[in-house]
C-alpha positions in Angstrom: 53.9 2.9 119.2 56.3 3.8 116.3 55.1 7.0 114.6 53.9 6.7 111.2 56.0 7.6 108.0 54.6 10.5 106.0 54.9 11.0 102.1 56.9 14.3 103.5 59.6 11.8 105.5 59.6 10.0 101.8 60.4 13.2 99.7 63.0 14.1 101.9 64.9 10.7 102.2 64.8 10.5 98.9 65.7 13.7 98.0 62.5 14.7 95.3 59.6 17.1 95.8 56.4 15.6 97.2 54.8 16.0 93.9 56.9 13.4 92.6 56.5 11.2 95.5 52.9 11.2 94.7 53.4 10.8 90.8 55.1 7.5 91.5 52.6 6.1 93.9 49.6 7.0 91.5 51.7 5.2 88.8 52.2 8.2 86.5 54.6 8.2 83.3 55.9 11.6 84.1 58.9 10.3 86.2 62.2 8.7 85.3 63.1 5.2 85.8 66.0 6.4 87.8 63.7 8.9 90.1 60.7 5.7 90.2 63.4 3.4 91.2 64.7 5.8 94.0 61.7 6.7 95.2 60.3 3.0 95.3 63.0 1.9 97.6 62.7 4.5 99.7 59.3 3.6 100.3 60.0 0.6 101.1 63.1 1.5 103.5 60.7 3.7 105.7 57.7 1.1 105.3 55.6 3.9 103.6 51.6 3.1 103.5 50.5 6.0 101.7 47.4 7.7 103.0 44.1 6.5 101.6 42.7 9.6 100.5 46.2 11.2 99.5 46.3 8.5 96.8 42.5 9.1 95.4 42.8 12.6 95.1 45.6 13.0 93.4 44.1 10.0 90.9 41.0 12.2 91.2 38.8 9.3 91.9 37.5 9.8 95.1 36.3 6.7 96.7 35.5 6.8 100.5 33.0 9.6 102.0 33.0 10.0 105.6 30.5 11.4 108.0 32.4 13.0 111.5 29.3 12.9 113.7 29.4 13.5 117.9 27.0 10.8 118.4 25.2 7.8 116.4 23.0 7.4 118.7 20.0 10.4 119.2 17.5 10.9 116.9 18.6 13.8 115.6 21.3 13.1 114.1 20.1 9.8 112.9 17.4 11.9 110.8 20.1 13.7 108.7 22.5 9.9 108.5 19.3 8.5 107.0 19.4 11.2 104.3 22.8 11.3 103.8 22.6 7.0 103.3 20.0 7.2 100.9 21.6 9.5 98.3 25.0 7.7 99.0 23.2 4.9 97.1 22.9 6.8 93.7 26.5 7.5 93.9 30.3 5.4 93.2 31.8 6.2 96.8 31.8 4.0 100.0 30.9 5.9 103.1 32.1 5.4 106.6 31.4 7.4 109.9 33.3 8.5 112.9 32.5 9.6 116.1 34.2 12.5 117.3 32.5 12.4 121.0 30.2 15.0 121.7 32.2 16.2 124.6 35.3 17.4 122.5 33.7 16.7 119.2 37.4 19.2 118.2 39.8 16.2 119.3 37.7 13.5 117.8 38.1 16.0 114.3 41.5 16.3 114.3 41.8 12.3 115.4 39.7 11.6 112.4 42.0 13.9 109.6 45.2 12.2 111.6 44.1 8.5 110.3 43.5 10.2 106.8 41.1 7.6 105.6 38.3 9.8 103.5 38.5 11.6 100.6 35.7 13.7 101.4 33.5 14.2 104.8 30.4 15.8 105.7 31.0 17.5 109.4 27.7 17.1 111.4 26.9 19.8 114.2 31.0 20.7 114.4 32.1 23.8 114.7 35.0 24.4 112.6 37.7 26.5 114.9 41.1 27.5 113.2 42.3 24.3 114.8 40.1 22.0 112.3 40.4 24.9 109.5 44.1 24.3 108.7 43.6 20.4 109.5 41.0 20.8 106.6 43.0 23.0 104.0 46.5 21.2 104.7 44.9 17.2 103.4 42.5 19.4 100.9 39.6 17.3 101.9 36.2 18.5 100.2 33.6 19.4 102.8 30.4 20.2 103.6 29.1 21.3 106.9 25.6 20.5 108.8 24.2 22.4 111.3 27.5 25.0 111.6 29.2 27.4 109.5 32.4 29.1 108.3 32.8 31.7 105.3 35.7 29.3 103.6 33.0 26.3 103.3 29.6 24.6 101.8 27.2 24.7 104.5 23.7 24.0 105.4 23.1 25.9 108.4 19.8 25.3 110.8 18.1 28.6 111.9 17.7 27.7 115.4 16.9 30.8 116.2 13.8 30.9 114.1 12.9 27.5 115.5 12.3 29.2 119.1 10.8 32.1 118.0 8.5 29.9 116.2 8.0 27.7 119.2 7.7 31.0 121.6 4.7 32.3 119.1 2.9 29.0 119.2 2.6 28.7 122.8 1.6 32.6 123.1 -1.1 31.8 120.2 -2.4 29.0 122.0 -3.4 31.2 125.0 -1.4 30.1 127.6 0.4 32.9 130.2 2.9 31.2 131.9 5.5 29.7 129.6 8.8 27.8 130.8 11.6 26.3 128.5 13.8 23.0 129.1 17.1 24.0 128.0 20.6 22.1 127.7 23.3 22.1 130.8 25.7 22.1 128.1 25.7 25.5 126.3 26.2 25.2 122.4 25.5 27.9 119.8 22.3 25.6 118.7 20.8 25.7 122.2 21.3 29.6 122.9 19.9 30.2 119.6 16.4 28.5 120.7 16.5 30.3 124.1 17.2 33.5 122.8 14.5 33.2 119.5 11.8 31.5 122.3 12.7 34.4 124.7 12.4 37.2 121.8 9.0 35.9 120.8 7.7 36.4 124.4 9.3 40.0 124.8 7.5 40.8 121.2 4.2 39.6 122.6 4.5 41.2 126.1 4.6 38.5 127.9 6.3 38.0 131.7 9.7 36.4 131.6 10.2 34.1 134.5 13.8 33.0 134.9 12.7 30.2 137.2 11.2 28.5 134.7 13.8 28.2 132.7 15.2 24.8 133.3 17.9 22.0 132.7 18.5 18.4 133.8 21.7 17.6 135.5 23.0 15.2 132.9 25.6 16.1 130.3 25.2 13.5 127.8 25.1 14.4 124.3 25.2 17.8 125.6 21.9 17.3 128.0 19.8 16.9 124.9 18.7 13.5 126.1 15.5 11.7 128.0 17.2 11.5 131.3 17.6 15.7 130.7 13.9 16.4 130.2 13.1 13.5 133.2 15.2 15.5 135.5 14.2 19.0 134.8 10.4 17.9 135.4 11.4 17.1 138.8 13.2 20.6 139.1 10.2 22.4 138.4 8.2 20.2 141.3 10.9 20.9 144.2 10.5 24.4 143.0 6.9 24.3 143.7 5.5 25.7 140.1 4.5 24.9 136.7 4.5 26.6 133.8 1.5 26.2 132.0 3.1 25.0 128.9 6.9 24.4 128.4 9.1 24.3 125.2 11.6 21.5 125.5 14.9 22.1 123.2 14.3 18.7 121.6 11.9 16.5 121.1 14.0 13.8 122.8 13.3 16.0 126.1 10.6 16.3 125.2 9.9 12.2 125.6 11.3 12.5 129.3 9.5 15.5 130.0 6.2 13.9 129.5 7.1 10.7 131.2 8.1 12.3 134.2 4.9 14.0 134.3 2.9 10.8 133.9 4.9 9.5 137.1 4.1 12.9 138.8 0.5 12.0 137.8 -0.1 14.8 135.4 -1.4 14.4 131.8 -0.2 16.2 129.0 -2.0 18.6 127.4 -4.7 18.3 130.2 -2.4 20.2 132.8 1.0 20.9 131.1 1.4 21.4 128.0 4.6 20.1 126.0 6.5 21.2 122.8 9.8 19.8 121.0 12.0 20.4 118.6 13.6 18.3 116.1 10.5 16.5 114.6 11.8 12.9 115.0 9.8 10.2 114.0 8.9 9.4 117.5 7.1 12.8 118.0 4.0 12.0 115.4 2.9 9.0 117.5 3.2 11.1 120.7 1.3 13.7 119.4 4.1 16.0 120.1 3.6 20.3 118.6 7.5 20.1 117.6 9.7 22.5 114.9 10.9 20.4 112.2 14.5 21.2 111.2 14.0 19.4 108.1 16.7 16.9 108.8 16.3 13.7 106.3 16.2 16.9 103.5 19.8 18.3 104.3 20.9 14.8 104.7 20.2 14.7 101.2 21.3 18.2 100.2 24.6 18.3 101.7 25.5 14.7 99.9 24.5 15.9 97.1 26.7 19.5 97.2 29.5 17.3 98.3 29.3 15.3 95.2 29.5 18.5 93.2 32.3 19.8 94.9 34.4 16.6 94.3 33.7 17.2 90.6 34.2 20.4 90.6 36.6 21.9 93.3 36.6 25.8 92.9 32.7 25.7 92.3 31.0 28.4 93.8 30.4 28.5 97.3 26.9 26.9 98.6 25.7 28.6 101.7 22.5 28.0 103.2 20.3 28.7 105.9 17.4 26.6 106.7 14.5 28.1 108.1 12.5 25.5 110.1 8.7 25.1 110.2 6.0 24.3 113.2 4.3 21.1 113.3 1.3 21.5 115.5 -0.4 18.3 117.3 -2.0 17.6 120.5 -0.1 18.0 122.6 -0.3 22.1 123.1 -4.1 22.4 122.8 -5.2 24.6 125.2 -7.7 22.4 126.9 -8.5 25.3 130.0 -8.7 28.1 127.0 
């Protein structure tokens, strides 16, 4: 596959400064006939297709937003899409999305700048390594982060931390004693931070730590934050012989295959186990699920919104936030032996 040209390749063959490469490609009146002329056939020797967003920018009328996502298809992220959609609508810029992969969401990133298709891009639970840092700075691409941080960008961060602490207090509140948690094979920043908040809140209310029933499925998919994940650690926890009274499941999509795996077991939920998410999809009101919402469909929103402002504004201020989630409580932890 022959290797695309780049506006560098252009500047050199034609012996000008990038600058003026781009000055004749955005059609500017800065640049001699001579120079235009040069460059133009140049561009044409070396079958040039300037980059989409290289173009825009330098016009300063950004066109194409994108969203670099690990997956389209869990609820989770579909909550914050939604939001990010709907205030797309009030704007002038297309929007497209990519999937990095969610197992090296990194390599998808540095696919996704390679094409350099979007003038702008919201990154969606990516951490940003030095790796996508320089990939970042070097097109100059505005962006906002979701659900990860880095001191050099606009972020809207998700205290998941807070979220199982929060989860960890509910459960203690509720009166039950032996507590259990259905944690992610895949570790991630988001899932030790709701093992270590969940596990904080029990050691602040004196209550007995049981590794055992700390559990995971088996499968990896979107990082074992899936159905199949919270169906298979159910079915850990009866080969192991125990229970705990009432388990928090790191999202509510576990959540969904916890308490179908119970059914098949032929328990009932909150009757002899009860269940907690996290996430507060939509699925979780008509479950009756206790979940944390995170608030999702509102940063959707917010981090469209900053991104906008940054386009228009470059060197504004940085906007870094921290979103502190809140409990939902439903059936579905009631104490019914309390």
């Amino acid at each position: 596959m022959r290797k695309k040209v780049t506006i560098y390749e252009v500047a050199e063959k034609a012996e000008v400064a990038i600058s003026t490469v781009s000055r004749v490609l955005n059609g500017s009146e800065n640049v001699s006939e001579t120079t235009k002329e040069k460059v133009q056939n140049t561009i044409k020797e070396l079958n040039f297709r300037p980059q989409v967003n290289a173009r825009k920018l330098a016009s300063k009328k950004p066109q194409m937003l994108a969203i670099a996502v690990p997956s389209f298809t869990t609820p989770y992220f579909n909550e914050v899409l939604k939001g990010v959609k709907d205030e797309i609508k009030k704007m002038d810029l297309d929007i497209i999305m990519y999937n990095t992969g969610s197992k090296n969401p990194e390599e998808g990133v540095q696919n996704f700048f390679d094409r350099g298709t979007a003038d702008a891009v919201i990154l969606l639970s990516i951490d940003v390594s030095d790796t996508v840092h320089e990939l970042i700075q070097a097109t100059q691409t505005p962006a906002v982060l979701v659900n990860s941080s880095h001191p050099a960008y606009n972020y809207f961060m998700l205290n998941d931390y807070r979220g199982g602490y929060l989860a960890g207090e509910h459960l203690v509140n509720q009166g039950f004693k032996r507590l259990g948690m259905i944690t992610s094979i895949v570790e991630s920043k988001t899932s030790k931070e709701r093992v270590r908040g969940f596990k904080d809140a029990l050691k602040n209310y004196k209550m007995n730590i049981d590794s055992e029933l700390f559990m995971s499925g088996d499968t990896t998919k979107h990082g074992g934050f899936t159905e199949e994940a919270g169906f298979e650690a159910i079915y850990k926890y009866e080969k192991l012989g125990k229970f705990p009274d009432a388990i928090f499941c790191s999202n509510d999509t576990q959540a969904v295959g916890a308490i179908y795996a119970l059914s098949k077991l032929g328990m009932k939920v909150p009757n002899d186990i009860a269940i907690m998410g996290n996430d507060n999809i939509k699925l979780s009101k008509y479950l009756e699920l206790t979940t944390i919402d995170q608030k999702m469909y509102t940063i959707g929103v917010q981090a469209t919104k900053r991104l906008a402002e940054i386009i228009e504004k470059p060197n504004d201020e940085l906007c870094q936030t921290t979103i502190n989630p809140v409990l939902v409580k439903r059936g579905s932890t009631e104490n019914k032996k309390a």
